[in-house]
C-alpha positions in Angstrom: 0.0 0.0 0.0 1.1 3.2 -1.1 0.2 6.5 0.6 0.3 10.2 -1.1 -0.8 13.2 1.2 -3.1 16.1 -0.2 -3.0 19.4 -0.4 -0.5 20.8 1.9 0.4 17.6 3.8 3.8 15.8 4.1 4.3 12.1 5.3 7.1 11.8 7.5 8.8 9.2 9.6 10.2 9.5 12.8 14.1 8.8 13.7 14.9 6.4 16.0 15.7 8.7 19.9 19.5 8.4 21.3 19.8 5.4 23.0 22.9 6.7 25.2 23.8 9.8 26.6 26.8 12.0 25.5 28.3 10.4 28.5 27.9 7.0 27.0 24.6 6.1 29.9 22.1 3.8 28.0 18.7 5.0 28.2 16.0 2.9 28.8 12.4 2.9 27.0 10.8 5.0 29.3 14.0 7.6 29.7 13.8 8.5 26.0 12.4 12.1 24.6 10.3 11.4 21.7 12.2 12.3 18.7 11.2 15.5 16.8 13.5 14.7 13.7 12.2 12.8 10.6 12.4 12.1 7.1 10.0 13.3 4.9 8.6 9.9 2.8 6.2 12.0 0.8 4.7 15.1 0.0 1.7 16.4 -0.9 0.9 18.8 -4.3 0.3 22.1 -2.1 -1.9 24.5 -4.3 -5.3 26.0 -3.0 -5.5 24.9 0.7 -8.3 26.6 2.7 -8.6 29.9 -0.2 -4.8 30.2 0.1 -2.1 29.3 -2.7 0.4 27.1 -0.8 3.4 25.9 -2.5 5.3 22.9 -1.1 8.9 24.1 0.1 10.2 20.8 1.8 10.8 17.6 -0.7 10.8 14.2 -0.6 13.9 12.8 1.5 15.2 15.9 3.7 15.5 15.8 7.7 12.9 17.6 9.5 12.2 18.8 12.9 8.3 19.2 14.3 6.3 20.2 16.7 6.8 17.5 19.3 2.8 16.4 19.5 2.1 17.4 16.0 -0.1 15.3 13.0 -1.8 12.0 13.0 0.1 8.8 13.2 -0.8 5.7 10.8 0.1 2.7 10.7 1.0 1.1 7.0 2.1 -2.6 6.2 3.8 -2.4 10.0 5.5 0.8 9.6 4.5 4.0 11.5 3.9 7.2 9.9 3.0 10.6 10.6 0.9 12.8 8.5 1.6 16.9 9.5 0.7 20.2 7.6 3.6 21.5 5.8 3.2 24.4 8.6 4.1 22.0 11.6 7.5 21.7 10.4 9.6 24.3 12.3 13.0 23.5 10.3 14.5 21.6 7.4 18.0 19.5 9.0 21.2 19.6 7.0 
């Protein structure tokens, strides 16, 4: 199953949170922040969103950061997504 966001939507996927500390201290399940960097799998066609033109500034493949509660998680042939708004990403990672 493939998925392909509308309008001004973006699929990302969430990295994987430190497991150790600078210090080198293994964290366990519980001890880890939810990560707020992904990649971004897909992305929607932008255009008229709510009477506004929006055109899609983040592409397929670049490092995001999010709002840390932000979009809908799905769940697609055992991998877990996250659909956002192109304006819940706060900044492109290079």
């Amino acid at each position: 199953m493939k998925l392909m966001p509308l309008g001004d939507r973006v699929i990302i996927k969430m990295m994987e949170a430190e497991e150790k500390t600078k210090g080198g201290l293994i964290l366990t399940g519980s001890a880890k922040e939810k990560p707020e960097v992904a990649e971004v799998i897909e992305v929607g066609p932008g255009g008229l969103v709510d009477g506004k033109e929006v055109k899609m500034t983040v592409k397929k493949g670049q490092k995001v950061i999010t709002s840390k509660y932000s979009g809908t998680e799905v769940k697609v042939d055992g991998e877990e997504y996250t659909i956002v708004r192109q304006g819940d990403i706060l900044a492109v990672v290079e």
